[in-house]
N, C-alpha and C positions, 0 to 999 in steps of 0.2 A: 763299813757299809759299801764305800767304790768297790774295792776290793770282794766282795759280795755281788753287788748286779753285774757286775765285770764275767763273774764268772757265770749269773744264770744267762746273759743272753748269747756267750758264747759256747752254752749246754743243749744240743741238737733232742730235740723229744721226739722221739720214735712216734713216729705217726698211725691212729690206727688201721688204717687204710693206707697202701701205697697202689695209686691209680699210675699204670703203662699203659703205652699206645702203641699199636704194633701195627704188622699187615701179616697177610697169611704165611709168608715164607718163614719170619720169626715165630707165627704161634704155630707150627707144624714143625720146625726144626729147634726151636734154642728152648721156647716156653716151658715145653714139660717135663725135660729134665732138672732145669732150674728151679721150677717151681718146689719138685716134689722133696728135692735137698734143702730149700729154703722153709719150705712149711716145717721139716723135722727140727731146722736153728729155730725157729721165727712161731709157731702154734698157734701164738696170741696176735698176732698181727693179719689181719685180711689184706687181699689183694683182689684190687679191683680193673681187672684187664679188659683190654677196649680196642678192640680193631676196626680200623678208620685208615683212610687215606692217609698218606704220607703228607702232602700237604698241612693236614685237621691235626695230625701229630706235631707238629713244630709248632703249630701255632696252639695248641695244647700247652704245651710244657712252657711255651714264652708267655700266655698270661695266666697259668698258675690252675689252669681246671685237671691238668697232665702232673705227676713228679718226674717221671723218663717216658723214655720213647726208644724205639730203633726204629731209623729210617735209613732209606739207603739215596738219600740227595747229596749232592758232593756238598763240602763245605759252606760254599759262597755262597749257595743256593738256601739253604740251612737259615746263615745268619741274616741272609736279605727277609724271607720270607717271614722269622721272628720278629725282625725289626718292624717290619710294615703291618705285621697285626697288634705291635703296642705302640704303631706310633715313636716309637724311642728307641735308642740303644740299647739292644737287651743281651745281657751276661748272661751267655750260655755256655756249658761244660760239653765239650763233643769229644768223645774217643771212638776210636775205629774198633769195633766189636768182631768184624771179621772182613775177609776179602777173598770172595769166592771165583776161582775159572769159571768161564763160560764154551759150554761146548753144542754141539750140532748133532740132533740125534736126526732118524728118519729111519723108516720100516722098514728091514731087510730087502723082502720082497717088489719093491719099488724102484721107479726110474732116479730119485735123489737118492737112496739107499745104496741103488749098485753104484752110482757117482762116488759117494764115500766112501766106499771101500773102495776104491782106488788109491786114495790119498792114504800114505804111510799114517799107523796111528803115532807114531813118534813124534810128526811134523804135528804144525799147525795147517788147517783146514784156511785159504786165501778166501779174505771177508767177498770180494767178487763173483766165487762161487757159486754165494746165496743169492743172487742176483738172476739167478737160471728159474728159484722156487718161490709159490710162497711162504714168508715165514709168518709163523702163526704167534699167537698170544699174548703179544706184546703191545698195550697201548701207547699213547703220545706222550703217557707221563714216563714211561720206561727209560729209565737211565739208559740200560744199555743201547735200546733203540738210540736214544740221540748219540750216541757215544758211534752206532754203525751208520746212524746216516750222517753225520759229519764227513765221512769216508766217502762219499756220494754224491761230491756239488754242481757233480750234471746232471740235470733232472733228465737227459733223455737216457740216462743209466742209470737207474737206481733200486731199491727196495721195495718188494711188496708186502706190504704186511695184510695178513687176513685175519680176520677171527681174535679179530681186537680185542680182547675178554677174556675173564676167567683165573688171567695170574699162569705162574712157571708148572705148578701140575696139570692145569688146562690146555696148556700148550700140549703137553706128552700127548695126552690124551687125543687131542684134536691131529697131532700126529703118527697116531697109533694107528688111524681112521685114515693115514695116507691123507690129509690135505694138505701136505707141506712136510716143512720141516719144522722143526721145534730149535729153539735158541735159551739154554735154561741154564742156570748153574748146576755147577756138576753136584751138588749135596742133594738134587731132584734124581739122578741116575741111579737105583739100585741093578745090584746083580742080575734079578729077572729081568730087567729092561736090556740085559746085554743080549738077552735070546731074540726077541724080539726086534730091535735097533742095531744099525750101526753108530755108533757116535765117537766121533771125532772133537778132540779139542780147535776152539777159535784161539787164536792169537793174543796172548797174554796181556796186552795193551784192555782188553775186554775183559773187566772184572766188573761183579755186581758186590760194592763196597757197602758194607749195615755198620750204622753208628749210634751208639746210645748217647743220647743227648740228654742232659735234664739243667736245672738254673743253675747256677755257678753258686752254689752256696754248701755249707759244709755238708753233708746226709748224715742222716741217722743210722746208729747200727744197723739197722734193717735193710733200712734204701742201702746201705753199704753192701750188706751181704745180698741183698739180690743183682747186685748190680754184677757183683762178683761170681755168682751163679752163670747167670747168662754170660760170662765172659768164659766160663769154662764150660758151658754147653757149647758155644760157639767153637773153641778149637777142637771140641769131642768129635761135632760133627765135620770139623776140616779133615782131620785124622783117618773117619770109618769115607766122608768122601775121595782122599785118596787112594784109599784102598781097591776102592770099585775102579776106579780108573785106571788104577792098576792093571785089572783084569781085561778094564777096556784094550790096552796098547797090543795086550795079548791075539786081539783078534786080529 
């Protein structure tokens, strides 16, 4: 009989539903390939996907309304933010799902464009640079923002951010339209955007890091294989975004 409950409560039941929590960079880049390999393992199992602040995600998956999540908050940030929404120590599984460059586009045609093109595409682009433009799309919660204004502890030289809204395709856009420059990971740069842009890589210290998070408990085949999905969306999309970049250095 030990020997018996011993082994049902260490037998994980595939849940019928596995609820993620994402933001738009994951359900436009990792989501749909993942998915559509996991539904051909998986048929029987639904999935219940939920894009929500990075914030609502952590504290999702720490009291149990979430099973994963990708977020891109650094660690400490992670497990502070879990802990204070249950009040307690909360056991959470966090792997690095991927860790994208960050690079600087702007419209050819433009006074920050022809600035770019100056600077060798083989170099990194000097974060002080951006100092000259607006940079566009990046709210207060943006990692990378905190990550470039840390760079910047004299307020009478710093950063202007505009057009606070909208996430890393937003920016393109809003700098397609020449009000700045755009600051995005390079898996946002397609081929057409080279005709258009120049873009230049920032300084490798500038990564926008996505982590899949969920409780520290065993998963279910399911939760396993999706997990595993999105782990090989994510380097798929590493792969085709060096490629483009490739062709960037070319310009």
């Amino acid at each position: 009989y030990d020997q018996l409950v011993k082994f049902l409560r260490s037998t994980t039941v595939a849940p019928a539903t596995i609820r993620v929590g994402l933001g738009g960079f994951a359900a436009r880049f990792y989501l749909p390939a993942a998915l559509a390999k996991f539904q051909k393992l998986f048929s029987d199992c639904d999935t219940d996907v939920r894009q929500m602040r990075g914030h609502d995600r952590i504290v999702g998956v720490a009291n149990g309304s979430l099973d994963m999540a990708i977020v891109s908050h650094d660690v400490p940030q992670i497990r502070t933010t879990a802990e204070l929404a249950v009040r307690s120590r909360c056991r959470l599984n966090i792997e690095l799902l991927s860790e994208q460059p960050v690079c600087v586009m702007a419209v050819r045609d433009s006074d920050a464009g022809r600035s770019l093109k100056k600077h060798s595409p083989k170099t990194a682009v000097p974060l002080e640079e951006l100092a000259h433009w607006p940079v566009l799309g990046m709210d207060g919660q943006s990692g990378v923002r905190r990550q470039m204004e840390r760079h910047f502890p004299d307020r009478a030289r710093r950063l202007s951010f505009v057009a606070e809204t909208g996430g890393w395709m937003a920016a393109k856009e809003f700098a397609r339209q020449n009000l700045g420059v755009a600051v995005v990971p390079v898996a946002v740069v397609t081929t057409e955007d080279l005709e258009a842009f120049h873009v230049r890589m920032l300084n490798r210290e500038f990564l926008v890091r996505h982590f899949l998070i969920h409780r520290d408990v065993t998963l279910s085949a399911a939760e396993t294989a999706l997990k595993d999905e999105l782990m090989n969306a994510a380097r798929n999309v590493a792969n085709e975004s060096a490629a483009v970049m490739k062709k960037a250095k070319a310009d």
